[in-house]
C-alpha positions in Angstrom: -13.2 99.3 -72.5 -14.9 100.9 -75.7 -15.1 98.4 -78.6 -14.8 99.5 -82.4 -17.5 100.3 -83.9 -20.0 100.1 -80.7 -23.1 102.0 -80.8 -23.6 104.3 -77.7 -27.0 105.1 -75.8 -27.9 108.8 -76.6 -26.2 111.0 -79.1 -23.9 109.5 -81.5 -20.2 110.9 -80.6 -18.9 113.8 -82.8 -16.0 114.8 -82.9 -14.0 116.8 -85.7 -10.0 117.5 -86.4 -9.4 121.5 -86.1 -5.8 123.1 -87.9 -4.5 124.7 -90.2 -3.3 124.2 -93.5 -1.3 121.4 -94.4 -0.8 120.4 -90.8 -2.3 116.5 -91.2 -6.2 116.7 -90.7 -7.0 114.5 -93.4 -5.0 111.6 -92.6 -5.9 111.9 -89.1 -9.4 111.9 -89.6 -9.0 108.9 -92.2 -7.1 106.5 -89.3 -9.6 107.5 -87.0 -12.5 106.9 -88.9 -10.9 103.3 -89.8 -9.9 102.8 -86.3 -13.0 103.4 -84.6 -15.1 102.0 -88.0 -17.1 105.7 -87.5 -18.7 107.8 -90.6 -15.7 110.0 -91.8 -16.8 113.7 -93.0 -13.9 115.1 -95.2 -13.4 119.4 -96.0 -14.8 119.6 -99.5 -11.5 120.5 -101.6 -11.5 118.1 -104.7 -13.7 119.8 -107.4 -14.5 123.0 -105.0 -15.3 125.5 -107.6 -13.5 128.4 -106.5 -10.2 127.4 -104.7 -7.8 127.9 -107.6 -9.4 131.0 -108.2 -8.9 132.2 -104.5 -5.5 131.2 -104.7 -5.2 133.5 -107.9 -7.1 136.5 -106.7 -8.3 136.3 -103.0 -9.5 139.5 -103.0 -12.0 138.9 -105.7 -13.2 135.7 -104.5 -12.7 135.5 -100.7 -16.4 135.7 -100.4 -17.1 133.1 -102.5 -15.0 130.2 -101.4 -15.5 130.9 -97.6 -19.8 131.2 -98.0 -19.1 127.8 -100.5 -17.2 126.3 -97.3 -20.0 127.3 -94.5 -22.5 126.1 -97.2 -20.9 122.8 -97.3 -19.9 122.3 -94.1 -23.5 123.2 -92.7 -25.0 120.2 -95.2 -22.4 117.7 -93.6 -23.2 119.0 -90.3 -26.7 118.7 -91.0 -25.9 115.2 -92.0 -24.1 114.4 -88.9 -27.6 115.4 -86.5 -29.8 113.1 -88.7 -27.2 110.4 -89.0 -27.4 107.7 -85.9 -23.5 106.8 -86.2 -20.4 108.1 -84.6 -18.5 110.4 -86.4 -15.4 112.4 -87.3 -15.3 115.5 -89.1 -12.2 117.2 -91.2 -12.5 121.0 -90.0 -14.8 122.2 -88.0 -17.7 124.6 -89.0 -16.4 127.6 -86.6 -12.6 127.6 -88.5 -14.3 128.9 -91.4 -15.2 132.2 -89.4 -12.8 132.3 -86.8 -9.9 131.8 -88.6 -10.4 131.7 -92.9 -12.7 134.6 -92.9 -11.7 137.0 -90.1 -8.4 136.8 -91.4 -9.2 137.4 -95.1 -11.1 140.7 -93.7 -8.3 142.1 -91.5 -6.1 141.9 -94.5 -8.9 143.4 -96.5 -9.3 140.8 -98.7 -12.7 140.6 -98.1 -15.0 143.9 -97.5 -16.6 145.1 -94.2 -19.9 144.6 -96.5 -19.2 140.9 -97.0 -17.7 140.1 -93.9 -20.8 141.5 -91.6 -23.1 139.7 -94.3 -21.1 136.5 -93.7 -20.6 136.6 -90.4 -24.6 137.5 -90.1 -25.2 133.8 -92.1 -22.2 132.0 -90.1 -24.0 133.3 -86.7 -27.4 131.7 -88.3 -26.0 128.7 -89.3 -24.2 128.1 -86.0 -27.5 128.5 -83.9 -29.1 125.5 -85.1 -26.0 123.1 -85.1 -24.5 120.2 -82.5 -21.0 121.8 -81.1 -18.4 118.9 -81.6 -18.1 116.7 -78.3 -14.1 116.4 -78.7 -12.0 118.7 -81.1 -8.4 117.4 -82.1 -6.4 120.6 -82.2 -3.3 119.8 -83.9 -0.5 122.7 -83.5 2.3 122.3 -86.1 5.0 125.7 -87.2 5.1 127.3 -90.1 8.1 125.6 -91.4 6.4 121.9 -90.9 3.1 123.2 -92.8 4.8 124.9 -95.7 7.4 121.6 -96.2 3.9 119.3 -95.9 1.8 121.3 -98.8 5.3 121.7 -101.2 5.3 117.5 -100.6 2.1 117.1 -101.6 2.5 119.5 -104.2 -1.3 120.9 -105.5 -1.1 123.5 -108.1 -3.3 126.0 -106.6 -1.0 125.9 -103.4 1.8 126.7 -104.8 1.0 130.4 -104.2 0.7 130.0 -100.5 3.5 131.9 -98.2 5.1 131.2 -95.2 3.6 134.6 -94.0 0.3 133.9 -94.7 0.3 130.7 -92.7 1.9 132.4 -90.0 -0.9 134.7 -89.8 -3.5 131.9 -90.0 -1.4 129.8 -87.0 -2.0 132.7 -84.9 -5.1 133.0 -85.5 -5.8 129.3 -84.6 -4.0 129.8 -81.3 -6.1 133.0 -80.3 -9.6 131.0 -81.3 -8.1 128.2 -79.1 -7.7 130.4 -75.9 -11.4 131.5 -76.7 -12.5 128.1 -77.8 -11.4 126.5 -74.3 -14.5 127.5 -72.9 -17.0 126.1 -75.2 -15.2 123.1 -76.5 -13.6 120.1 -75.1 -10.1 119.9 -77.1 -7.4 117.9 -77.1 -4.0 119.9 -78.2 -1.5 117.9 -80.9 2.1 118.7 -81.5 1.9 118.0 -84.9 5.6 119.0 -85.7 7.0 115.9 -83.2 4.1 113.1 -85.2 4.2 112.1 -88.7 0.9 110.1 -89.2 2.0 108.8 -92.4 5.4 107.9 -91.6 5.2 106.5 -88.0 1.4 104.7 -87.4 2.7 103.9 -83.7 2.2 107.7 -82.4 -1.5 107.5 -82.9 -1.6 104.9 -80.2 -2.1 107.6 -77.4 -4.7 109.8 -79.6 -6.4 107.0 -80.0 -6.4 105.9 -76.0 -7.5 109.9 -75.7 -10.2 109.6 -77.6 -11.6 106.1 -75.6 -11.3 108.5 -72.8 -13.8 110.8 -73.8 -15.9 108.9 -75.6 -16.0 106.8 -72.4 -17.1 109.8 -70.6 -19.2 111.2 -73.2 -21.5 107.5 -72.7 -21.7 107.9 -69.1 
């Protein structure tokens, strides 16, 4: 049995909450981080300088908010190597790319020019950072997302479409076919749990997550 808040021989154990918009990765990664008492790393959204101007015109700022996010990310990243705690992160590092950016470019909102100069930094980045040793995946429809960002009702998202997260939710589920390999995830049917409204389903995450901590240890 793994005790809250026990240190473990080794590497601290990192893990982070992967999906897409809307779908429940903050609250998640808050009850896990007061679960476990582990170091919670939230996605950098309050005061993020260009997000309601995305929103407004992605094509002129695409390349702005996603470098902003890698920038970000890679500081809490580099946080979570030098920090000697266990910890859970809110969005992964690889999203950014896999999903936000390549998407942005295949709709051309973002030009081949910026794309192969991000993708040149993302690669960078990437080489000299700890891969997560568990990622929560959590798989929700379109329909759940877009009724969970209209509830929580941010200005800038009100220009978000049920298309466009339909695009981003397959994107998700192509980089989780690829990510299989390199990753050790656990998959979420976030359209059957409300983390909010019923605590009780986070019972077997949370026995999941002894699981692999458990075997991360030994």
């Amino acid at each position: 049995m793994i005790l809250q808040g026990e240190k473990t021989p080794g590497k601290p154990f990192f893990m982070a909450i992967a999906g897409n918009i809307g779908v429940g990765k903050t609250t998640l990664t808050q009850r896990i981080a007061e679960k476990f008492q582990w170091q919670a790393y939230f996605e950098r959204v309050i005061n993020n300088p260009y997000l309601e101007d995305f929103y407004a015109d992605m094509k002129r700022w695409s390349f702005h908010l996603q470098v902003y996010f890698l920038s970000r990310r890679f500081m809490d990243q580099k946080a979570i190597i030098e920090a000697d705690q266990d910890c859970v992160q809110d969005r992964t590092i690889y999203e950014d790319a896999e999903i936000f950016a390549r998407i942005l470019h295949e709709q051309h909102y973002m030009s081949d020019r910026d794309y192969e100069n991000y993708r040149d930094l993302f690669d960078t980045m990437t080489s000299y950072l700890r891969k997560p040793d568990l990622i929560i995946y959590l798989r929700a429809s379109t329909w759940t997302l877009i009724t969970r960002i209209r509830k929580r009702g941010r200005d800038y998202e009100k220009t978000i479409t049920t298309e466009y997260l339909h695009v981003l939710n397959n994107a998700y589920e192509q980089w989780m076919a690829r990510a299989q390999q390199d990753f050790r995830i656990i998959t979420v049917d976030a359209d059957r749990f409300d983390f909010e409204k019923d605590p009780a389903v986070l019972q077997e995450i949370y026995a999941q997550i002894r699981d692999y901590r458990a075997d991360h240890i030994a």
